[in-house]
Each structure stands twice: as structure tokens, then as C-alpha cells.
C-alpha positions as CSV (number, residue, x, y, z in Angstrom):
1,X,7.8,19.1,-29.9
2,X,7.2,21.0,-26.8
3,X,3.7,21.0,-25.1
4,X,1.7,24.0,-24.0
5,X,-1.2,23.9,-21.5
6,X,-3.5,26.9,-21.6
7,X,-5.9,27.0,-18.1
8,X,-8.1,29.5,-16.7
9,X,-7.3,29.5,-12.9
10,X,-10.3,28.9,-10.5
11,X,-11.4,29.1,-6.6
12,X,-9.8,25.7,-6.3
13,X,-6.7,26.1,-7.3
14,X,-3.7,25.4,-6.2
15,X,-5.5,23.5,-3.7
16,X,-9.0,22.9,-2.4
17,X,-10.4,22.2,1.8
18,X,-10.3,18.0,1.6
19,X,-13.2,15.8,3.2
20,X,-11.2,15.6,6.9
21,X,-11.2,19.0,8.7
22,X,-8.8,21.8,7.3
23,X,-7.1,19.0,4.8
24,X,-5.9,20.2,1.6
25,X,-5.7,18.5,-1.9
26,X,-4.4,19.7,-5.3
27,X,-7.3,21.2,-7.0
28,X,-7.7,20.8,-11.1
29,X,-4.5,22.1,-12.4
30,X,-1.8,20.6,-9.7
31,X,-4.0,17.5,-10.7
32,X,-3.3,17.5,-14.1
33,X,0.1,18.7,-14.2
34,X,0.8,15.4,-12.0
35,X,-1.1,13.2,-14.8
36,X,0.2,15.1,-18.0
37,X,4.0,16.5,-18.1
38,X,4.1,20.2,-19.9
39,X,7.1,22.2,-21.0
40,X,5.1,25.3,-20.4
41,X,1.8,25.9,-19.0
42,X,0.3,29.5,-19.6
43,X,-2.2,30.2,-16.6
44,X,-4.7,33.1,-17.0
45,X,-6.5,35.2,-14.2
46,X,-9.3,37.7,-13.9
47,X,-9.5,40.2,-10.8
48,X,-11.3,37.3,-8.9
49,X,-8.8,34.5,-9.3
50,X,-5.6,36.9,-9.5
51,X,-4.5,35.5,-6.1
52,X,-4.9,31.7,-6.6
53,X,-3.1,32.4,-10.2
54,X,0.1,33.8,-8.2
55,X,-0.5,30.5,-5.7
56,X,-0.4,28.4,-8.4
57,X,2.3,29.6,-10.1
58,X,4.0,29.1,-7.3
59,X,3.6,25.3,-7.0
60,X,3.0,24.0,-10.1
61,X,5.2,21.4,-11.7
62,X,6.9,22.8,-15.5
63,X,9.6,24.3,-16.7
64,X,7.9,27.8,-17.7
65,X,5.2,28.8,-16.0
66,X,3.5,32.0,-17.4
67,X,0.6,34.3,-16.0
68,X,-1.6,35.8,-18.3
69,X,-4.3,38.4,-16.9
70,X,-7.3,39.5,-18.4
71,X,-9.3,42.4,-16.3
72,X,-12.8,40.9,-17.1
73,X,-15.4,42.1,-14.7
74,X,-17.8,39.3,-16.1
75,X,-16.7,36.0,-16.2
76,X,-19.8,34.7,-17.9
77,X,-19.8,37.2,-20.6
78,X,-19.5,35.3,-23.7
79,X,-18.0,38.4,-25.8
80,X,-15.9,39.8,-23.8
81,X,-14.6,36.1,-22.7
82,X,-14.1,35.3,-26.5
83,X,-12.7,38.5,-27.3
84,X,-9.8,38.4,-24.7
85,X,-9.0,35.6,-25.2
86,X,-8.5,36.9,-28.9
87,X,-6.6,39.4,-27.8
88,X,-4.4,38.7,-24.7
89,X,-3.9,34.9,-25.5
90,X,-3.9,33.5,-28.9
91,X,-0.8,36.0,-30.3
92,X,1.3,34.5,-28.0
93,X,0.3,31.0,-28.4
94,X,0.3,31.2,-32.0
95,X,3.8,32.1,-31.9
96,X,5.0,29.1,-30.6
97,X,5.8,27.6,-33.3
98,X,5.3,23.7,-34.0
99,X,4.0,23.1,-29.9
100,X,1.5,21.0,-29.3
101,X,-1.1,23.1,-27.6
102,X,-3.8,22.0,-24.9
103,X,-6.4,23.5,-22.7
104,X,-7.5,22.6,-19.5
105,X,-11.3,22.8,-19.1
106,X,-11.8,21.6,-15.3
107,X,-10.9,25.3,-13.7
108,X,-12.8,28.4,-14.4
109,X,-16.7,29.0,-15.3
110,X,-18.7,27.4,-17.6
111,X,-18.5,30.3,-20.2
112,X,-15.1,29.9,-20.2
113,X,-14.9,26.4,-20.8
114,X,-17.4,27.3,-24.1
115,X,-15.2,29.8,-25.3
116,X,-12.1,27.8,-25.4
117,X,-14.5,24.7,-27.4
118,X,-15.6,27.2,-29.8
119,X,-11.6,28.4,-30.3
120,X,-11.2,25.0,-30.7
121,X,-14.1,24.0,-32.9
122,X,-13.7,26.3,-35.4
123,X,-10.3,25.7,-35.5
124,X,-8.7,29.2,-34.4
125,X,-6.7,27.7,-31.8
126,X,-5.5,24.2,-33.3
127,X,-5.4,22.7,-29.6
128,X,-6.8,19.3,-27.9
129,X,-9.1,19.8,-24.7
130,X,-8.1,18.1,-21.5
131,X,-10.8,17.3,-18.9
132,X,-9.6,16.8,-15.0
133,X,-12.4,14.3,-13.5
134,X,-13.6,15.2,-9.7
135,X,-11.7,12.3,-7.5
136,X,-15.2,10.9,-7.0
137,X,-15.3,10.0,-10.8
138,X,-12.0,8.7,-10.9
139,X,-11.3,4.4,-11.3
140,X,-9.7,2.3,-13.4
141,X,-12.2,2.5,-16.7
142,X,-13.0,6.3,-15.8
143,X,-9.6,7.3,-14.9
144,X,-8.2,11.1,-14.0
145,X,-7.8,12.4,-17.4
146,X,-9.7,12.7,-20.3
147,X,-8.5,14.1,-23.5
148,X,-10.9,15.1,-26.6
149,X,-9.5,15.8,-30.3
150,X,-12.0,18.0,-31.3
151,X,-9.7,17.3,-35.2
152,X,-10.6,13.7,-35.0
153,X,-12.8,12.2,-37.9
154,X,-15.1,10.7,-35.9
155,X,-15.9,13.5,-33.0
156,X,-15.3,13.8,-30.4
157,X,-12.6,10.8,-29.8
158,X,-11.7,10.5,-26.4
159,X,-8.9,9.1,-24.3
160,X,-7.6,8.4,-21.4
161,X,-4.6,9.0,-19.0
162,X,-4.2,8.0,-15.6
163,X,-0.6,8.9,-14.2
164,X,1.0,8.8,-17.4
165,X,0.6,5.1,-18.1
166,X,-1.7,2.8,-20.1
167,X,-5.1,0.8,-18.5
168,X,-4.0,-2.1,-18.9
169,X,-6.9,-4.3,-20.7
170,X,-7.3,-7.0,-18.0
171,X,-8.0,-4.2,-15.7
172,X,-11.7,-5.4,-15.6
173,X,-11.2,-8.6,-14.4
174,X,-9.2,-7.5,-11.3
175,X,-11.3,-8.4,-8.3
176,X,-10.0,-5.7,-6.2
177,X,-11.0,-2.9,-9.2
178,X,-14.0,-4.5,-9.7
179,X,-14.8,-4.5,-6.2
180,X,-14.1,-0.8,-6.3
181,X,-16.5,0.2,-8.8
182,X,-19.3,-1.6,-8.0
183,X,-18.5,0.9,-4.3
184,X,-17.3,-1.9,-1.8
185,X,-14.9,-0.1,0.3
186,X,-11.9,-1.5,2.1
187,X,-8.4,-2.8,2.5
188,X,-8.7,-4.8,5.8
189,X,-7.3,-8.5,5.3
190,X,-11.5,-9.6,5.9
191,X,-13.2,-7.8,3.4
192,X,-10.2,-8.5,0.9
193,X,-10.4,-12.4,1.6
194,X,-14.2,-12.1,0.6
195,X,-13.1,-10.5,-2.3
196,X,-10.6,-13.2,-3.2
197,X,-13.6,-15.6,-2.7
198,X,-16.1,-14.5,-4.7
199,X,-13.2,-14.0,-7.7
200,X,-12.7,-17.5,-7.1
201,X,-15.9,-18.8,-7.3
202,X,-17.3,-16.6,-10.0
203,X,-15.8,-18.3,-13.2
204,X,-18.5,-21.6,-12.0
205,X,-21.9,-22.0,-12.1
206,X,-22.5,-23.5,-8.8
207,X,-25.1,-21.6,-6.6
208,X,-23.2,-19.6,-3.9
209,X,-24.6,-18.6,-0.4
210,X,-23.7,-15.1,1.0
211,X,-24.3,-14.9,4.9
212,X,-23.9,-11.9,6.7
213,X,-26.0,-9.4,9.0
214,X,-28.6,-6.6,7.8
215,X,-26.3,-3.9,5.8
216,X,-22.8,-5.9,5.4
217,X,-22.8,-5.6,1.5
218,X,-24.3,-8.8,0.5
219,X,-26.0,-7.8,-3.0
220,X,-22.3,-5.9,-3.9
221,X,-20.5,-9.2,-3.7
222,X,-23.2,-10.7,-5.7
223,X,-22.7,-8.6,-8.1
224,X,-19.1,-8.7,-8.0
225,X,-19.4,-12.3,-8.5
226,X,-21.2,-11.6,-11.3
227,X,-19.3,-8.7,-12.8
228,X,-16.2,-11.3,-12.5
229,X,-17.9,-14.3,-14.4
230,X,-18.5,-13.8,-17.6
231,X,-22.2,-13.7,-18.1
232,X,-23.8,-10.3,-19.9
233,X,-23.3,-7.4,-17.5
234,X,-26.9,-6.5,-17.8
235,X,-28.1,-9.7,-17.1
236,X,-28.4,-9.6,-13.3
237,X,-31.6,-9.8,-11.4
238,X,-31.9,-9.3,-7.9
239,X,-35.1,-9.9,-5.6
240,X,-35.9,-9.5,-2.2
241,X,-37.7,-12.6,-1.2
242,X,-39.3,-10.8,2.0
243,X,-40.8,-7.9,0.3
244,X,-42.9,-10.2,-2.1
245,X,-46.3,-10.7,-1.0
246,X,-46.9,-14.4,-0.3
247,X,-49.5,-15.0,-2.7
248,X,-47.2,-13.7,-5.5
249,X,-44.2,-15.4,-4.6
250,X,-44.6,-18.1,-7.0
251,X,-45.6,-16.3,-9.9
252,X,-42.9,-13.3,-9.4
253,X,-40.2,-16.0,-9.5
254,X,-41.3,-18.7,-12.1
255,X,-44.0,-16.3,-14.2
256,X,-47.2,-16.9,-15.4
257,X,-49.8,-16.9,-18.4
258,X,-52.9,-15.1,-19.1
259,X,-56.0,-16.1,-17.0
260,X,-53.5,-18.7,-14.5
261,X,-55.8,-16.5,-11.7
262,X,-58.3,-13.6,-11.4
263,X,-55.5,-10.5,-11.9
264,X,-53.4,-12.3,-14.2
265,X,-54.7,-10.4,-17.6
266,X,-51.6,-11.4,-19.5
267,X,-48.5,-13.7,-20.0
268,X,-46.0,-12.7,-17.1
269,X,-42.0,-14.0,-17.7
270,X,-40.3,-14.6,-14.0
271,X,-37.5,-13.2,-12.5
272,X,-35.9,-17.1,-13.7
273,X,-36.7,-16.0,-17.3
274,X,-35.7,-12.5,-16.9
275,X,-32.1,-13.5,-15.7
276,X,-31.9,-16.4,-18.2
277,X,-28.4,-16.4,-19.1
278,X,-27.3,-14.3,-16.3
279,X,-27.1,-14.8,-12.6
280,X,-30.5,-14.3,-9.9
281,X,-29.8,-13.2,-7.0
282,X,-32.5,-14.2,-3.9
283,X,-31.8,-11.8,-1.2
284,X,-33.2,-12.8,2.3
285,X,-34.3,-16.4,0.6
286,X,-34.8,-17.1,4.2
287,X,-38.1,-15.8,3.9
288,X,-39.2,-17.9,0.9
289,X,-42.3,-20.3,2.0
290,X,-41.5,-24.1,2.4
291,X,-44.1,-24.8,-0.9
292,X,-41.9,-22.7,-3.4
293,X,-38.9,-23.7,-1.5
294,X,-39.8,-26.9,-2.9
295,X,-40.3,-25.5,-6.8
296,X,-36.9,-23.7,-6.0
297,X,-35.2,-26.6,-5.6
298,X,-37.3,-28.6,-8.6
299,X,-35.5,-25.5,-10.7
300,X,-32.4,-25.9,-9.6
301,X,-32.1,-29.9,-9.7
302,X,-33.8,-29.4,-13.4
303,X,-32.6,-26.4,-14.5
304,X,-36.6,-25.8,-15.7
305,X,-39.3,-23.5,-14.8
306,X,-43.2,-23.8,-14.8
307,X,-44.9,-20.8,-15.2
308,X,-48.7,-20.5,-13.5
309,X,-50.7,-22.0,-16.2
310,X,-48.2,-23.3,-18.6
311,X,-48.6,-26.6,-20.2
312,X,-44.9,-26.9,-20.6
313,X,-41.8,-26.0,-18.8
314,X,-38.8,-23.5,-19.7
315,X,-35.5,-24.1,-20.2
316,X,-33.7,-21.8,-18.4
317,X,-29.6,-21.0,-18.1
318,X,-29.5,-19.3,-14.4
319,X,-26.9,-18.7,-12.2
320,X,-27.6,-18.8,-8.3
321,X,-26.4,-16.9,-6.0
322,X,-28.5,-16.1,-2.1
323,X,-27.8,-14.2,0.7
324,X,-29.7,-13.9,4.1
325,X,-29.3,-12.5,7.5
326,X,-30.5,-15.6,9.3
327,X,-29.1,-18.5,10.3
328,X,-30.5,-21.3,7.8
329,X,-28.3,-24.3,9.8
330,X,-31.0,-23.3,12.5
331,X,-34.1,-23.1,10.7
332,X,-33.5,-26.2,9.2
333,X,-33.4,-27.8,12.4
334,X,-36.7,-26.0,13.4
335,X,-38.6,-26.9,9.9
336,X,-38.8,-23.5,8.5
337,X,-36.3,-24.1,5.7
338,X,-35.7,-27.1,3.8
339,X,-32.7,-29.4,4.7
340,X,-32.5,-30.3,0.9
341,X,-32.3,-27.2,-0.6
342,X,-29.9,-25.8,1.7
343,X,-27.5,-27.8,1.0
344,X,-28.2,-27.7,-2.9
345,X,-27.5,-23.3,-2.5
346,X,-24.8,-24.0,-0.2
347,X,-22.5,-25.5,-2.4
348,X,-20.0,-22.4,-2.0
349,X,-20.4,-19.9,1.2
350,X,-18.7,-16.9,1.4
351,X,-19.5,-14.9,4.6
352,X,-19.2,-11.1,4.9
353,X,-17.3,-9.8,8.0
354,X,-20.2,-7.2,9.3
355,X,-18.1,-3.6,10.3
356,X,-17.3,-3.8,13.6
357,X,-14.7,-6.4,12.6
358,X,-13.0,-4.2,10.1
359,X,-13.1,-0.9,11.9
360,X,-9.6,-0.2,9.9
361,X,-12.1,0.4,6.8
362,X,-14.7,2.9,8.6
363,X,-12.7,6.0,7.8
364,X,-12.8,5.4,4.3
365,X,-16.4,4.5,4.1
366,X,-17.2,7.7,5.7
367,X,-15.4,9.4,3.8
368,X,-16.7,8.1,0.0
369,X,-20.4,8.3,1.5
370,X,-19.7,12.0,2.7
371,X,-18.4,12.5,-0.7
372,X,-21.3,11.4,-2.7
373,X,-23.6,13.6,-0.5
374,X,-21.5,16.5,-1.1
375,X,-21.9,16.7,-4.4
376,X,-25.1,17.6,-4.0
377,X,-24.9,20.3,-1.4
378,X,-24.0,23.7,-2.3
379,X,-22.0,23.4,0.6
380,X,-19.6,20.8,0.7
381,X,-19.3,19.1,4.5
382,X,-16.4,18.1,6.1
383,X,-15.6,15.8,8.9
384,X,-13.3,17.0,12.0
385,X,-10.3,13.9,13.1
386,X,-12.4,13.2,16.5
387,X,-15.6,13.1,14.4
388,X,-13.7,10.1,12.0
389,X,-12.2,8.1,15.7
390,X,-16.0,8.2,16.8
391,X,-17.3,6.7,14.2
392,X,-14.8,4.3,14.4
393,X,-15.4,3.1,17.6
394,X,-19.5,2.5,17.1
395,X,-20.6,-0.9,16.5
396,X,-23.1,-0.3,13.7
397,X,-25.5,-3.2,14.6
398,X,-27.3,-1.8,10.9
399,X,-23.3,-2.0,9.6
400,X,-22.6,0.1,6.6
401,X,-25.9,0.7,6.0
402,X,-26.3,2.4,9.6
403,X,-23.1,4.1,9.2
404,X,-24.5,5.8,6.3
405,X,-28.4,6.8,7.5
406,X,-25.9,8.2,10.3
407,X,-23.8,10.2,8.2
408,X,-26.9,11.7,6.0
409,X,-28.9,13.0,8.8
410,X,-26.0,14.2,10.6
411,X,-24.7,16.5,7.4
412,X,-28.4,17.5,6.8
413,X,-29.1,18.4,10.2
414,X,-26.2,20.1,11.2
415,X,-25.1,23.9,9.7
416,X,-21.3,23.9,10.8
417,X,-19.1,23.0,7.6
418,X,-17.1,20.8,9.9
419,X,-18.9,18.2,11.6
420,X,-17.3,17.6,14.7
421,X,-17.7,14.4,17.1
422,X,-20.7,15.6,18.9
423,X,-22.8,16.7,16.1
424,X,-23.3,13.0,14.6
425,X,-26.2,11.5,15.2
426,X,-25.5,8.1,16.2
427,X,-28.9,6.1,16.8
428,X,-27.8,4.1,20.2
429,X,-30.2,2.6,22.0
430,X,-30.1,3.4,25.7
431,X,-32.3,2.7,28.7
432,X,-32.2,5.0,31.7
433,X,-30.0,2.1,33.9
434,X,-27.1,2.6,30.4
435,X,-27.4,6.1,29.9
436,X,-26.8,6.7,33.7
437,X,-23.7,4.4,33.6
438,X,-22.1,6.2,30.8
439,X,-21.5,9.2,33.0
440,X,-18.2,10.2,33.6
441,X,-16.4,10.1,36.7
442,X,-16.3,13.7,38.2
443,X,-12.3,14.7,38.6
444,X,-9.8,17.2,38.2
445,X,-10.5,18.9,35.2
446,X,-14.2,17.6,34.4
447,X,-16.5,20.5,33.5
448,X,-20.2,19.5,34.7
449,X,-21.2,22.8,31.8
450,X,-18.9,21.5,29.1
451,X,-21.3,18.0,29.5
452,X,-24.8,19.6,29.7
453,X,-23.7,21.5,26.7
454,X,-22.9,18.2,24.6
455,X,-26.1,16.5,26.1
456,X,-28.3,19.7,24.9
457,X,-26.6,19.7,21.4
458,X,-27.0,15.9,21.1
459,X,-30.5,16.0,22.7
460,X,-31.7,18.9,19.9
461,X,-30.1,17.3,17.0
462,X,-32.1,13.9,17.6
463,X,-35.5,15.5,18.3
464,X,-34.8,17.7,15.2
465,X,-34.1,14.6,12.8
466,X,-37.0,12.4,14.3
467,X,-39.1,15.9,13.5
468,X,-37.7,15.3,10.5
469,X,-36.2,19.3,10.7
470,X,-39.5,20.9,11.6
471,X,-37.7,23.2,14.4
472,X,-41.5,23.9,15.9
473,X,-42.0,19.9,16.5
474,X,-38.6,19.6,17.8
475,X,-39.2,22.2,20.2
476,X,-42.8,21.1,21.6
477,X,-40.7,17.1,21.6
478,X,-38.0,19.0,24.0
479,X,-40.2,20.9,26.0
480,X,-38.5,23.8,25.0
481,X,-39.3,27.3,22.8
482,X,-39.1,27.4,18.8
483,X,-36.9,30.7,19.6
484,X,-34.5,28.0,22.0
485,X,-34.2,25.4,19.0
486,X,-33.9,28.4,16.3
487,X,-30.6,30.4,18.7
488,X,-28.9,26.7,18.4
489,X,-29.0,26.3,15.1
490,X,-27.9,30.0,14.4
491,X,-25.1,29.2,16.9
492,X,-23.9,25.9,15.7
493,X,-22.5,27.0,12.9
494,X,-22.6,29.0,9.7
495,X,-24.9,28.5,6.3
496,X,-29.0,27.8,5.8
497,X,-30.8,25.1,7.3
498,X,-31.9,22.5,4.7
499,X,-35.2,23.5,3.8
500,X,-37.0,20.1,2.0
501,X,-36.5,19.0,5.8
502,X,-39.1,21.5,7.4
């Protein structure tokens, strides 16, 4: 039975700019003619899209390859949409006789995808609707291509395709898909070994301790140990231990019931109850004072809680699992942390390489953190090749976490599309004595402009994100006119500033 694809061609077809410079990718249709294999695939233009439909005709993977135009001059016109496609498309479609028809819905405009669900609906064009997911969207459960039989009994029924093979059902318990969609980036041999940790220790219910500096990634291998052991999905509870006021430490974690003190007007479960049956994860447990430090390890030797005012204690089924910046082997040793319950969380450590020592993965971060923002903007960002080796060779003291505060500010603040090395804003600090030694040596070919120019741009994108994009403030923080700061901007690049920053 040969297989038809019917597909309005769009602005991003064949290809579309990537997230690196002047990079290209295969936009919708190349994308989905590399998932699904066609005999012929009918591609239809208006007077806007004419040239990408002669591009992609061009390039695109099937047998038969036919163009179909329809002169609309409004692509959102409902009627004339419905009624072209009455005209123009469905005669020759309909004599194709036993095919197995389907229609692309990831190119074209909105109307356009309507009309070709109510052709389907209704049962006018007997056809199955194939959806191309953005690569942002795209993992192992929520693969490239989804399919919807609009005929099905129970509508819609959908399935899946990811380059023409099945998921395969274990697919959920790989650590390094898991690890994917819960966002932890990275192929260097570090980051996978802490993988292949935490999918070894997740099965048990030992407490585990994650160590690692401010913005590593702790809570996400938490939460992959979780994800990878078996208890209900949902039943995960993290807590910052240092953003709980003191006096409500105790009652946060272990509850309480009406009238235990003055503000406690009724019963309260803890975070122990809340995750009972899951796994509670103590972030920066560092901070916990040395009294419930001792309840903390009562709970865990017990496997009971007390609430505040309770005249009996709970049974509780809880997994373990703290993290913390600090170095607990020291505060033991200085009396802030217990010596007992240390070693009653430390029963497995897993310790999470901070980025500096897997630069290797810093390209790829960048680049899935510059994708999420862009799909917000109206106007996708890019990043240039020297902007990517910059960030590359930063420490990131605030790690991933720093990397991406660096990368927002630097895509909000700045109007080119491509962000180029000198337009991140990298938050270094420098006294006088280190910016003065970072000078370069004057030489043959050293341009004394081409450096004040960098410093200026550099020096106006800072003031203008501590202003927090007022260009007025930024100016007056410079010493310099609102006119000054306002002829940068409209030099730097094209597009509007981002107004919910002034």
C-alpha cells in the first residue's frame, strides 16, 4: 500500500538558523521524512512559502515528490484555506487509490493545521495526522513523532515513532535517559560515573549523601535516584534546610497538632509524613541545628516521627537522601554537626564533579539553556563559535547555575541575534591589581581602539544589567549620556530592547 504525506510548507523549511551561529538544521518536514518513510509526499505552497517549497523539493527524501500551489493571499482565512484545499488538493489525493494518506501538521499556520483536522474529522479526507515535536520536546517517552487516528474508537489515540523503531519498555529505567529528562546534561566520563552511582544505589533504601559546590546539580541526581528506585514518582519531597526559619525547623520536618504553640491553629503533617513512602531530600542539611540534628537521627535509627504535641509517634516509610555544599568531615570536628548522624546519612556518597572539571559538557549546557529561553522570545538567539570557547574556558565558581544567570542576562541584554564572545556577561570578580594584569601585551598587530571598544561594550552591558535595563540608570552608573547608552544599543545589533527590563 503506498503512503502519501500531504504538508503545507513553512518559513522553516527545508532548514532552519540552528542555536550555534549561521548553523543549519532540517526544519519540520526533512525531520519527518527522516522518521517516517513515504512513497510520495505532496508539498503545497502559497505566494509566501513558494521558494522554501522549490528548496524542499529539492532535498527531501521520497520517491515522488510533488508541488502543489495554492495562490492564497491569506493564510489564516479559514474559507478560502478550506476551500482550496477542496479544490486543488483532495481530487488528486482521492485518486490514489487504496494509499494510506497522512498529513503533516508541524509546517504552515495555525489555520492550516485546523483545516486539514476538520478534513480529517469529518471524514472528507480519510487520513491520519502526523505531528513533528520541536527538538526541545524530543526524549525517549516524548519522542520525534506523534501520530493521531482521528478513526480510532477511543479519540484521539496517539503513537509514537522515533526513527522508525520501537521505545523499548525498559527505556525508563535507563539511568542515562532518565538522567536526560530530569535536564542533567553531559557525556564527560565524571558526570556519567555519578550517574552510574546513583543508578546503583537507587534500588536500596540506605540514606545517600550528595556533596558538591553551590549549583552542581545536586537535587537532579536526587531525583534521579529517586526516579530510578521504585517508589511513586510523585512522592518526592525536597527542602532546603537553610531557608527554614530556626524556630520552625522542627515542626516543618516532623509536623505538628493544633495548639503545640501560639500560631499552630491546626494539625500540621511534616515534610517526613508528606514523603512517607517516597524519598526526602534535605538540601544544605548542613544548616540543620544540633537539637533537630538529634530528632533527625532519632527518625532515622527509628524509622518514627513525633509531631509537636502528639501523644504518639508515626510510623513512617522514608527514604533519605542529603546534599550540602560544606564540608561536614570538618564541622564535625568543630562541633557544629553531629559525628553520629553523619555517619548514619553517609552510608553511600556520591560526589558531583562541579563544571570546571567537565568543561567537555559546557557547550551542550549552553546550548539546552539557550534553547529553553528561546522559546520564549519572539526572537530566537543564537550563539557565535568564540562565544561557545569562552564560556568554556570560565570557571563558574556558581557552576551550572552561574552559567545559566550568565546566559539569561546576556540574551536579554543584548539586541544582536548572534551573541558573540564579548557580549556575555560573565560576573568575574576583579580588583584594580587583576584587571590591570589582564592587559595584553602591546605588539605587532594589537589595536589599542579594537580594546577600548570591547571594554566600552562590556562596561555598558554590566551597568545596563545591574540597572536591571533602565538605559537612564545605566548611563548616570557610567558617567555617561542616556543618548551615549541609547546609540550602543541601536548599534549593537538589530531588534527591540526587552521592555519588562526598563
Amino acid at each position: 500500500m503506498p503512503r502519501i504525506l500531504l504538508t503545507f510548507t513553512g518559513f522553516h523549511d527545508p532548514y532552519s538558523r540552528g542555536l550555534i551561529g549561521d548553523e543549519e538544521q532540517p526544519g519540520p518536514i526533512l525531520s519527518l521524512a527522516s522518521a517516517r518513510s513515504f512513497d510520495e509526499i505532496v508539498l503545497i505552497s502559497t505566494p509566501n512559502t513558494k521558494a522554501h517549497t522549490e528548496a524542499t523539493a529539492a532535498v527531501v527524501p521520497a520517491p515522488v515528490v510533488r508541488a502543489i500551489h495554492l495562490p492564497l493571499q491569506d493564510p489564516t482565512d479559514y474559507a478560502a484555506i478550506l476551500s482550496s484545499l477542496r479544490g486543488a488538493v483532495l481530487p488528486s489525493v482521492n485518486e490514489a487509490k487504496d494509499a494510506e494518506i497522512f498529513v503533516a501538521v508541524a509546517s504552515g499556520t495555525p489555520q492550516m493545521h485546523a483545516c486539514w483536522l476538520l478534513l480529517v474529522a469529518s471524514g472528507e479526507l480519510p487520513a491520519k495526522i502526523l505531528h513533528v515535536r520541536p527538538p526541545k520536546f524530543v526524549s525517549r517517552d516524548r519522542p520525534l513523532v506523534a501520530e493521531i487516528d482521528l478513526s480510532a474508537p477511543e479519540f484521539p489515540e496517539v503513537r509514537y515513532s522515533v526513527q522508525r523503531e520501537e521505545i523499548p519498555s525498559s527505556a525508563v529505567a535507563d539511568p542515562q535517559t532518565a538522567a536526560a529528562v530530569l535536564g542533567l546534561i553531559g557525556d564527560h566520563p565524571k558526570l556519567r560515573s555519578v550517574i552510574e552511582a546513583a543508578a546503583a544505589i537507587a534500588p536500596a533504601t540506605a540514606p545517600v549523601l550528595i556533596q558538591g559546590e553551590t549549583g552542581t546539580g545536586k537535587e537532579l541526581i536526587a531525583r534521579l535516584i529517586h526516579m530510578l528506585s521504585g517508589r511513586p514518582a510523585d512522592r518526592f519531597e525536597p527542602i532546603n534546610c537553610s531557608a527554614i526559619p530556626t524556630e520552625l525547623v522542627e515542626s516543618t520536618l516532623f509536623g505538628h497538632k493544633k495548639g503545640a504553640f501560639t500560631t499552630a491553629v491546626q494539625d500540621q503533617p511534616g515534610k517526613f509524613e508528606l514523603a512517607d513512602g517516597g524519598t526526602l531530600f534535605l538540601d544544605e542539611v548542613g544548616e540543620l541545628p544540633l537539637a533537630v540534628q538529634a530528632k533527625l537521627l532519632r527518625v532515622l535509627q527509628d524509622g518514627e516521627v513525633e509531631p509537636l504535641g502528639a501523644r504518639k509517634r508515626l510510623k513512617v516509610n522514608v527514604r533519605i537522601i542529603a546534599a550540602t555544599h560544606r564540608n561536614l568531615r570538618r564541622m564535625v570536628q568543630q562541633g557544629s554537626f553531629r559525628e553520629d548522624l553523619y555517619y548514619r546519612l553517609n552510608v553511600a556518597e556520591i560526589k558531583v564533579p562541579p563544571l570546571r572539571d567537565r568543561r567537555s559538557d559546557i557547550p551542550k549546557i549552553a546550548l539546552a539553556i539557550l534553547d529553553r529561553i528561546n522559546s520564549s522570545l519572539r526572537h530566537p538567539k543564537r550563539l557565535s563559535a568564540e562565544a561557545l570557547i569562552r564560556l568554556q574556558q570560565q570557571r563558574w565558581p556558581g557552576n551550572v547555575r552561574d552559567l545559566q544567570n550568565t546566559i539569561e542576562r546576556s540574551v536579554w541584554l543584548c539586541r544582536k541575534p548572534i551573541l558573540d564572545a564579548e557580549d556575555l556577561l560573565i560576573s568575574e570578580p576583579e580588583t584594580e591589581g587583576d584587571l590591570l594584569a589582564q592587559l595584553p601585551q602591546p605588539g605587532e598587530g594589537f589595536s589599542l581602539e579594537d580594546l577600548l571598544s570591547k571594554i566600552r561594550h562590556q562596561m555598558i552591558l554590566r551597568a545596563l544589567d545591574t540597572a536591571g535595563g533602565n538605559q537612564s540608570k545605566a548611563a548616570r552608573m557610567l558617567g555617561i549620556s542616556p543618548q551615549a547608552v541609547h546609540k550602543f544599543l541601536r548599534k549593537a545589533g538589530q531588534g527591540g530592547f526587552n521592555s519588562g527590563l526598563i
